[in-house]
KOLNU-664704 format. One record per atom (N, C-alpha, C, CB): residue number from 1; atom name; x, y, z. Coordinates in steps of 0.05 Angstrom, whole numbers, m for minus. Glycine has a CB too. Example, Ala and Ser with C-alpha at 12.3 -4.5 7.8 and 13.67 -1.06 7.14 Angstrom:
% residues 2
REC;num;atomo;u;v;w
REC;1;N;264;m114;156 .
REC;1;CA;246;m90;156 .
REC;1;C;264;m66;156 .
REC;1;CB;226;m89;181 .
REC;2;N;257;m45;142 .
REC;2;CA;273;m21;143 .
REC;2;C;258;1;157 .
REC;2;CB;282;m12;114 .
***
This chain:
% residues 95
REC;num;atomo;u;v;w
REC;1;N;17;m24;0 .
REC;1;CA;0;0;0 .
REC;1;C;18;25;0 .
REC;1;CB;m19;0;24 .
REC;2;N;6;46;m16 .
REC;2;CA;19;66;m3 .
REC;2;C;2;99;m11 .
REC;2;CB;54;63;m13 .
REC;3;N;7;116;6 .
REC;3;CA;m4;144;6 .
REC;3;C;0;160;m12 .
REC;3;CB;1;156;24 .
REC;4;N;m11;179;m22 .
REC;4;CA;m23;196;m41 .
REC;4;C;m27;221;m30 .
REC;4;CB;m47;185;m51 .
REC;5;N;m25;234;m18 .
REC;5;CA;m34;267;m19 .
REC;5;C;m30;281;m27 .
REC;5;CB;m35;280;m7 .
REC;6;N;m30;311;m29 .
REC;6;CA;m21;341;m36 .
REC;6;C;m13;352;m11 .
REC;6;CB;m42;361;m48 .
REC;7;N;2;374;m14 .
REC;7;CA;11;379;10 .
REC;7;C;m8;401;22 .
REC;7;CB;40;385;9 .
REC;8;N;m28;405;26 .
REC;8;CA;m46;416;29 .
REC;8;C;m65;406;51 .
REC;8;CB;m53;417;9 .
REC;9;N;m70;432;76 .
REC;9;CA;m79;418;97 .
REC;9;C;m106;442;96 .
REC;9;CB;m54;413;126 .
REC;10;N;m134;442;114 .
REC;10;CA;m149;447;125 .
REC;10;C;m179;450;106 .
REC;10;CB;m137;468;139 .
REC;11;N;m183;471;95 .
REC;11;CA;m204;467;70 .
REC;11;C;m189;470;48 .
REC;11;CB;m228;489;67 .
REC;12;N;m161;464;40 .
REC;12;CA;m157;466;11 .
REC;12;C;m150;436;9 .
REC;12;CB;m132;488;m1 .
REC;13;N;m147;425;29 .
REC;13;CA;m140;389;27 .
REC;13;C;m160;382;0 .
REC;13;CB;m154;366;64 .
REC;14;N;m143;363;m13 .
REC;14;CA;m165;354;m32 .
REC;14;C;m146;326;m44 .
REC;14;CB;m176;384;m60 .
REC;15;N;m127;315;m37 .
REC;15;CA;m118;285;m43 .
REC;15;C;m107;272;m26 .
REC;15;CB;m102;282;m63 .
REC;16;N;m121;259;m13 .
REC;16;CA;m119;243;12 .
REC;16;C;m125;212;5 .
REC;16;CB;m140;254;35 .
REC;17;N;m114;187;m3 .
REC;17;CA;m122;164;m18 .
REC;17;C;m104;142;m12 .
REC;17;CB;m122;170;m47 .
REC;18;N;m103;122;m14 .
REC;18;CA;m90;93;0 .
REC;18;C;m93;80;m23 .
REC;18;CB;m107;76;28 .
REC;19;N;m63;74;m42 .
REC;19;CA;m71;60;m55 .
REC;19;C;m60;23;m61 .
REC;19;CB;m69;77;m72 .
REC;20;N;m69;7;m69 .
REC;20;CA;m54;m17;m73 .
REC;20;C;m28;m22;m94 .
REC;20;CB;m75;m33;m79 .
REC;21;N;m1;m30;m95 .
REC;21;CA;14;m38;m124 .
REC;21;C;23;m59;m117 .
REC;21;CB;38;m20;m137 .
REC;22;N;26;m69;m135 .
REC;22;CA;36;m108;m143 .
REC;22;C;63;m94;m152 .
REC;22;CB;15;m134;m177 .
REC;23;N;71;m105;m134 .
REC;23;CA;106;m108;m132 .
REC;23;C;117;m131;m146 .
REC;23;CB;118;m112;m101 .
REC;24;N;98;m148;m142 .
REC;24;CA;118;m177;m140 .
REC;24;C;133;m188;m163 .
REC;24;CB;100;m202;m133 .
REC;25;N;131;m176;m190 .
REC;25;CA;135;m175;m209 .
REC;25;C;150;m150;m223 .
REC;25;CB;116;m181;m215 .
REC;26;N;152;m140;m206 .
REC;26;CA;164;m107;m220 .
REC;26;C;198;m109;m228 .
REC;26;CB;162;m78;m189 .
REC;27;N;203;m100;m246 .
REC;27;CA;233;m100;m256 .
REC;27;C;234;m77;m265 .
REC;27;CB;243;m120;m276 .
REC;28;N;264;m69;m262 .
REC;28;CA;279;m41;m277 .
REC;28;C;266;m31;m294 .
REC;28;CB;304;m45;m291 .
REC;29;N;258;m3;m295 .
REC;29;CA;246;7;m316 .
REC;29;C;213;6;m322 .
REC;29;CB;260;m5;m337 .
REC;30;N;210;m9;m303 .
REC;30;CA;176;m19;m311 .
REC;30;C;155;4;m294 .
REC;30;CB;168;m57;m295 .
REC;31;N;136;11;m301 .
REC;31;CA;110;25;m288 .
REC;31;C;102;8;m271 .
REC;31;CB;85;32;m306 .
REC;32;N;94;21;m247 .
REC;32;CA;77;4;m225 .
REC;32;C;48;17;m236 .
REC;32;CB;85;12;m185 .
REC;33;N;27;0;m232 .
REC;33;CA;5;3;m230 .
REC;33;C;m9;7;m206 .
REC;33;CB;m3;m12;m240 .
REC;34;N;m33;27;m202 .
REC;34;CA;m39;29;m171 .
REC;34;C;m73;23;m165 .
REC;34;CB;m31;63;m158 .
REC;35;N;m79;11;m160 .
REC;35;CA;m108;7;m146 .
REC;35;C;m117;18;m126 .
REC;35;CB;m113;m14;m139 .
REC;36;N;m129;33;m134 .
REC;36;CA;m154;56;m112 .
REC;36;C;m169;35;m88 .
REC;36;CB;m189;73;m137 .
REC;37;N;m151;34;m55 .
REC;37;CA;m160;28;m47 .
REC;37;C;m185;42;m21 .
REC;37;CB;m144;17;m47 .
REC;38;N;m179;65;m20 .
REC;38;CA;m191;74;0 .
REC;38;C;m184;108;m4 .
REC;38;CB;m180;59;26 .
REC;39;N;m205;126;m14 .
REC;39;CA;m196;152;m16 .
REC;39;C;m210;167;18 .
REC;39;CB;m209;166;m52 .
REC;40;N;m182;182;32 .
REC;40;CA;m189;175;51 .
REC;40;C;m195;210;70 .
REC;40;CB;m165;152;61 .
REC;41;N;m203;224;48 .
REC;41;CA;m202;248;58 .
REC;41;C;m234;260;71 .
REC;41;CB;m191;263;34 .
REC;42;N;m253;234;73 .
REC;42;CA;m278;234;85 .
REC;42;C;m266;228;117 .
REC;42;CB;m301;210;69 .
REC;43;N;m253;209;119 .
REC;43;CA;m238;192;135 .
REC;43;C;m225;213;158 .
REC;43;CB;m216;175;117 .
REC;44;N;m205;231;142 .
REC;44;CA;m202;259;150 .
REC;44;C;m224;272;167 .
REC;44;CB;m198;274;126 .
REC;45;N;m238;289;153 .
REC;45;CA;m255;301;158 .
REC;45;C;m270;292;178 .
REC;45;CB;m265;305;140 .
REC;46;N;m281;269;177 .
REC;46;CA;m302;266;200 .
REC;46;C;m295;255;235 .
REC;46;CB;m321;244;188 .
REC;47;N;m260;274;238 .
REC;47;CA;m250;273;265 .
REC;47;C;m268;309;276 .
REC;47;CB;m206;269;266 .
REC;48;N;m279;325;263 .
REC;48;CA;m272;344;266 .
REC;48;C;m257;359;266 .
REC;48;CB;m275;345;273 .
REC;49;N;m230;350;265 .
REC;49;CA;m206;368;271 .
REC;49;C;m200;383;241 .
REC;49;CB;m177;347;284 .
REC;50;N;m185;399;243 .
REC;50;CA;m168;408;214 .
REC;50;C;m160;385;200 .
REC;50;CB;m140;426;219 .
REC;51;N;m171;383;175 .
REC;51;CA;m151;360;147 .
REC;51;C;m122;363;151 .
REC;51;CB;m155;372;107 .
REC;52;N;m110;346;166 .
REC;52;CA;m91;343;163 .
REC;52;C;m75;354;133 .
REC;52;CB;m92;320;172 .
REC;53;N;m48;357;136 .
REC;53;CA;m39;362;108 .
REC;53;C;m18;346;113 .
REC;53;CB;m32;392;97 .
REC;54;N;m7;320;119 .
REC;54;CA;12;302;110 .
REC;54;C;2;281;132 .
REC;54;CB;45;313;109 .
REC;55;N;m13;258;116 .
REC;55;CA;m10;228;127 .
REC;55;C;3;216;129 .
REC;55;CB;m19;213;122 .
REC;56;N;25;212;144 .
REC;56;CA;54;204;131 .
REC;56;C;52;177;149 .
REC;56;CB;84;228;137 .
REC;57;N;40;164;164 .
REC;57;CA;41;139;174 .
REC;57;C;15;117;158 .
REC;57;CB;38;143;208 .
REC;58;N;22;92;152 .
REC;58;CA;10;75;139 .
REC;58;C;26;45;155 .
REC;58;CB;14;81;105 .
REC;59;N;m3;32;166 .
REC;59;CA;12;7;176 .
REC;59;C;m13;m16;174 .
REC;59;CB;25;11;211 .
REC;60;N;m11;m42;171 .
REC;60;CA;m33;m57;173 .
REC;60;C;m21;m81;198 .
REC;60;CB;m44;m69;140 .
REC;61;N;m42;m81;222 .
REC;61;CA;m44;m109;236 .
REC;61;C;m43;m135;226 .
REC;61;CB;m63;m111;246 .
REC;62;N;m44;m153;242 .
REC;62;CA;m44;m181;225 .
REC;62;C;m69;m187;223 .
REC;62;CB;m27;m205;236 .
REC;63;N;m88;m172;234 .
REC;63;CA;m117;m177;225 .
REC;63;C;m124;m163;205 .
REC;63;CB;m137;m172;245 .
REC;64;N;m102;m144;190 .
REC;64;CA;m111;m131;160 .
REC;64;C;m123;m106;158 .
REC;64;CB;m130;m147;145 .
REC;65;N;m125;m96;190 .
REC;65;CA;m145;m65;195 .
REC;65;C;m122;m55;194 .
REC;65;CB;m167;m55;226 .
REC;66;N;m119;m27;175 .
REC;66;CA;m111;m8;166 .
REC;66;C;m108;17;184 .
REC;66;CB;m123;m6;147 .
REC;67;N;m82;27;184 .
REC;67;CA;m82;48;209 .
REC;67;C;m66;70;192 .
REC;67;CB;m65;37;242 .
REC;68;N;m79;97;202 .
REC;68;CA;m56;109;190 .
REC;68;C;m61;136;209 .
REC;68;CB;m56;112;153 .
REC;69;N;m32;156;205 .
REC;69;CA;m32;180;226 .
REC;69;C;m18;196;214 .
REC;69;CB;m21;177;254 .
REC;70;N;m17;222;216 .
REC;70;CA;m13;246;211 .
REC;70;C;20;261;222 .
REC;70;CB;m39;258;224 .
REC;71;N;26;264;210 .
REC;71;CA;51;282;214 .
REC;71;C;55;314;228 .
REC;71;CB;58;284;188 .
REC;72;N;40;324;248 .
REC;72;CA;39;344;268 .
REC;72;C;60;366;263 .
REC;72;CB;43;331;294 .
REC;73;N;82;362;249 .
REC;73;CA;111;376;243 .
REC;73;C;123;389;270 .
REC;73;CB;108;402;218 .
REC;74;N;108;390;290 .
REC;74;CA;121;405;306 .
REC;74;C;129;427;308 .
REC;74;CB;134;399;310 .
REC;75;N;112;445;291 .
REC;75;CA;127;476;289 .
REC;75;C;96;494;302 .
REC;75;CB;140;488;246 .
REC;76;N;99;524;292 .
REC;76;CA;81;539;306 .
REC;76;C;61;545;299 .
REC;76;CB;87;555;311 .
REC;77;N;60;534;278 .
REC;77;CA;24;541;265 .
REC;77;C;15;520;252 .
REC;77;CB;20;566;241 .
REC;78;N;19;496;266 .
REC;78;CA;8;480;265 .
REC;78;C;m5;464;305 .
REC;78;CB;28;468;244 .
REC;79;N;m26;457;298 .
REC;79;CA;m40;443;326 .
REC;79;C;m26;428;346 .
REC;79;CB;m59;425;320 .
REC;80;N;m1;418;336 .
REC;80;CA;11;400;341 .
REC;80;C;m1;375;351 .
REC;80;CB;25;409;352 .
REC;81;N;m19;368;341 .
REC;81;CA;m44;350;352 .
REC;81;C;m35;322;325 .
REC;81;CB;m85;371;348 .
REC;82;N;m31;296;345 .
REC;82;CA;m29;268;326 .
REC;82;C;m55;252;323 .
REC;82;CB;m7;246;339 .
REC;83;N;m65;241;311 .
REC;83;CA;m81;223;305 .
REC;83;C;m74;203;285 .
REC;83;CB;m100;235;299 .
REC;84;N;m82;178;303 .
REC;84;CA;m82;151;297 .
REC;84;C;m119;141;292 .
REC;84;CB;m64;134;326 .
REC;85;N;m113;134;263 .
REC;85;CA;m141;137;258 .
REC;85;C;m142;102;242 .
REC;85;CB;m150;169;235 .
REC;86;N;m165;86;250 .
REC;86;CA;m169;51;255 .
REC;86;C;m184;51;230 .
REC;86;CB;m189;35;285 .
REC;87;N;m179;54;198 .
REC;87;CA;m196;50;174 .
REC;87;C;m209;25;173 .
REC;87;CB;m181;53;148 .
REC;88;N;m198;6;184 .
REC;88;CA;m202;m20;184 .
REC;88;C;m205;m45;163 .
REC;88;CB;m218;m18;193 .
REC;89;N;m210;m59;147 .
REC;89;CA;m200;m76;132 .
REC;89;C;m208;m65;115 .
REC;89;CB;m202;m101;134 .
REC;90;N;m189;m59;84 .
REC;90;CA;m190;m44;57 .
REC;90;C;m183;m64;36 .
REC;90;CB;m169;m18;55 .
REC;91;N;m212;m60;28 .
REC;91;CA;m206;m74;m1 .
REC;91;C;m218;m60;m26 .
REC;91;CB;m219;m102;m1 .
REC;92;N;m212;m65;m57 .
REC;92;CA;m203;m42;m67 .
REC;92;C;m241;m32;m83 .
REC;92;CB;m169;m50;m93 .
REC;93;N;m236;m4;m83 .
REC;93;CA;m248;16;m82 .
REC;93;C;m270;11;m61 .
REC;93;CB;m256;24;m108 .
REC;94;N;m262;8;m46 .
REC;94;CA;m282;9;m18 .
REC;94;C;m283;35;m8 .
REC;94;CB;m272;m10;9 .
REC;95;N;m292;58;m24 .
REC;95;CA;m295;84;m16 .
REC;95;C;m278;98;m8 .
REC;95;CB;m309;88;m2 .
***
C-alpha cells in the first residue's frame, strides 16, 4: 500500500487516498500500477479536527485493519495534535 496526498492541509485538502501496487513482479524500468483502495479524505474530515496536510504513517495489523496517522511537524502554526485513525480492513475501491 501506499499514500497519495497534496501537501495541502485544512479546506484546501483535496488528495488524501490509500492505494494498492503489485510489486511482485516489478523490474527495472517498468510502471507500477496502482489500485484505488480507499480515498481517505472523508476519513479525515469526520474527526472534526483540521484536514490534516501530510498522512505520513501507513501500517496494517495481522488482522488486515488499516491504520494510518498524521505528521503534526512540530512547528508553530500548526496544532501540534497526532491522530491515529483505525480505517479498518481495505479492499479495493471500498470508498
Amino acid at each position: 500500500m501506499v499514500l497519495e496526498r497534496d501537501n495541502k492541509g485544512g479546506p484546501d485538502a483535496a488528495i488524501k487516498r490509500i492505494y494498492s501496487v503489485e510489486m511482485s513482479e516489478l523490474t527495472s524500468g517498468n510502471t507500477v500500477s496502482k489500485l484505488l483502495l480507499r480515498d481517505i479524505k472523508a476519513d479525515l474530515d469526520a474527526t472534526g479536527a483540521m484536514t490534516f496536510e501530510k498522512v505520513e504513517g501507513l501500517a496494517r495489523n495481522m488482522e488486515g485493519e488499516v491504520f494510518i496517522l498524521n505528521d503534526n511537524d512540530g512547528v508553530d502554526d500548526n496544532s501540534g495534535e497526532n491522530q491515529l485513525i483505525n480505517l479498518g480492513v481495505l479492499e479495493p475501491n471500498a470508498g
